[in-house]
N, C-alpha and C positions, 0 to 999 in steps of 0.2 A: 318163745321170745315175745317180747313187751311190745308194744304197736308204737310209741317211743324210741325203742332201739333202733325197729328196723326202720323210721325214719331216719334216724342218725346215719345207720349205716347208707341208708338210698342218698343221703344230702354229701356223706364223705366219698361216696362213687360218684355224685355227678359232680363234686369239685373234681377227683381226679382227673373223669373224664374232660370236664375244661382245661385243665392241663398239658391232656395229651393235646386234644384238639388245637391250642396255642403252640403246644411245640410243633405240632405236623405245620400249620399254617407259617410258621415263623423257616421250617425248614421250607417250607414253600417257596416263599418270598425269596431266602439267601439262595436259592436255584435258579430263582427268576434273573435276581441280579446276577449270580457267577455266568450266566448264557448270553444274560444284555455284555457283562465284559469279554465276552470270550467272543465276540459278535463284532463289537468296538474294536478289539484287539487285531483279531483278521482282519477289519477293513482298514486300519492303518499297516498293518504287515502288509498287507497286499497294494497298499497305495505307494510305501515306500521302498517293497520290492521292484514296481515299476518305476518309480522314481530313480530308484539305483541304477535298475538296466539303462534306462534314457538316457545315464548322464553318461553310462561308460561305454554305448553308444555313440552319444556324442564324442569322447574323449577317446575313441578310434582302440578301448580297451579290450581284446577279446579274453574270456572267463572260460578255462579249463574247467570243465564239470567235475570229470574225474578226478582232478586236484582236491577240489573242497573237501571231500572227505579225509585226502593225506592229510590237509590243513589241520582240519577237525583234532586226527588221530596229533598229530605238532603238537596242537595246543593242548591234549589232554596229559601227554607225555610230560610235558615241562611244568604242568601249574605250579609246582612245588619251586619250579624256578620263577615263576610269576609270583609266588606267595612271598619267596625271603626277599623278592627285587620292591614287592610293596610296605611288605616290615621296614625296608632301608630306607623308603621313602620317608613312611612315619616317623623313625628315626631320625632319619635327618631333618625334616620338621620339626621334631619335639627338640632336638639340637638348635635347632635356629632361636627356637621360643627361649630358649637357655639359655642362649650367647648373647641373645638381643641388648636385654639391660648391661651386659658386659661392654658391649661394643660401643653401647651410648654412652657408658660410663668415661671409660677412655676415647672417643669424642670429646664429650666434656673438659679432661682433662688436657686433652692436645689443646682445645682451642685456649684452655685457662691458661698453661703453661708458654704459647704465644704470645698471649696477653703479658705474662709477666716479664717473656724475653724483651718484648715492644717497651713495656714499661722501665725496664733495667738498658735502654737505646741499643742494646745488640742489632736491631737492624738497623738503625740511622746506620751503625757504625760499618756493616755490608750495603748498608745503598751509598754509602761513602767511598765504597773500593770502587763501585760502578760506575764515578765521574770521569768524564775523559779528562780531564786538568789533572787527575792523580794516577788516573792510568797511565798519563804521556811520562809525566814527573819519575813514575816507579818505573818506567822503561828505561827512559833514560840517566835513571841511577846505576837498576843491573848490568846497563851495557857500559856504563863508565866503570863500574868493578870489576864486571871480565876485564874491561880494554886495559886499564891504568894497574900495572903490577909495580911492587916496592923495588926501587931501582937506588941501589948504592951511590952512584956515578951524582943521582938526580937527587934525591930525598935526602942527601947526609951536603946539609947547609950551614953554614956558620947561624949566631944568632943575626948578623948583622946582613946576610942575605934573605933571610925570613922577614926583619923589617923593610927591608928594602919590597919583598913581594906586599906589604902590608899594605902599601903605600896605592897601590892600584886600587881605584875602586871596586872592579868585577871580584878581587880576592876578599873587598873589608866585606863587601854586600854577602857574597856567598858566609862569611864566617861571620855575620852577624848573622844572617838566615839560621844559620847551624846552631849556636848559640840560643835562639828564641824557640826553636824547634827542641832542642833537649830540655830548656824550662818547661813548653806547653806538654811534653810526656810528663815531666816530673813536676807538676806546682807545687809540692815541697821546696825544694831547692831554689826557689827562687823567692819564699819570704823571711824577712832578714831572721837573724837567729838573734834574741834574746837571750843576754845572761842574769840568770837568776841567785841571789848569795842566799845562799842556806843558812 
């Protein structure tokens, strides 16, 4: 063998060997830190172990020893029940994410649809039934229709006792009332008619 080769070969063994030597030192270092965590980890399990006793301690809790393991054995028993009860969570999460733009959409539309009932006066026309002047008025209309029934004896009048009642003012006031009342339903009927020759 050539005094060249077995350089070559001595330069690609001592890279090797810095390889190795890198990975021992690198696995080094990650044992050093898995022990500094494992080190951290205890002294908060152990600060928060006592933090727990203290408080349930203070909270008069007494802790069945031999329970925790039935606990244990509970919760290993059911994960499966713990696993479908978190799928339905996700579920219903990813449902909510789904409805959401839905429920804004019909938002939107409720409030538009007010907007156009408001603009078309459907509500003047129910904050109108809310006045006491028209509340007293419709009471006092319905209990005049129960009270006053058509009566033979009373209502079959000549014409000449009909003028005779006309003649009272409370009779012409109410029947002009009735009168401007059936025009403002109807403001057709109340502009003159036009004849037009063809």
């Amino acid at each position: 063998m050539s005094e060249p080769n077995i350089k070559e070969q001595i330069s690609a063994l001592n890279r090797k060997m810095d390889l190795v030597l890198e990975s021992i030192e690198q696995q080094k270092r990650n044992r050093e830190e898995f022990d500094d965590l494992v080190s951290d980890l205890s002294i908060v399990a152990k600060d928060a172990f006592h933090h727990t006793v203290v408080m349930l301690d203070k909270s008069q809790v007494e802790l069945d020893h031999s329970g925790i393991p039935m606990l244990l054995i509970k919760l290993l028993q059911n994960i499966d029940t713990f696993y479908e009860m978190l799928e339905m969570l996700e579920s219903a999460r990813d449902f909510m994410k789904d409805i959401s733009p839905i429920l804004h959409q019909v938002g939107l539309d409720a409030v538009n649809k007010m907007n156009e009932f408001d603009q078309k006066g459907y509500f003047d026309i129910i904050r109108n039934f809310t006045q006491p002047d028209l509340i007293a008025a419709l009471s006092r209309t319905s209990k005049a229709l129960a009270d006053v029934k058509m009566d033979d004896k009373l209502d079959n009048k000549s014409l000449f006792g009909l003028l005779k009642q006309l003649n009272s003012p409370d009779v012409r006031k109410s029947l002009s009332y009735v009168l401007r009342l059936v025009q403002a339903m109807n403001p057709e009927s109340s502009r003159p008619t036009v004849n037009r020759k063809s």
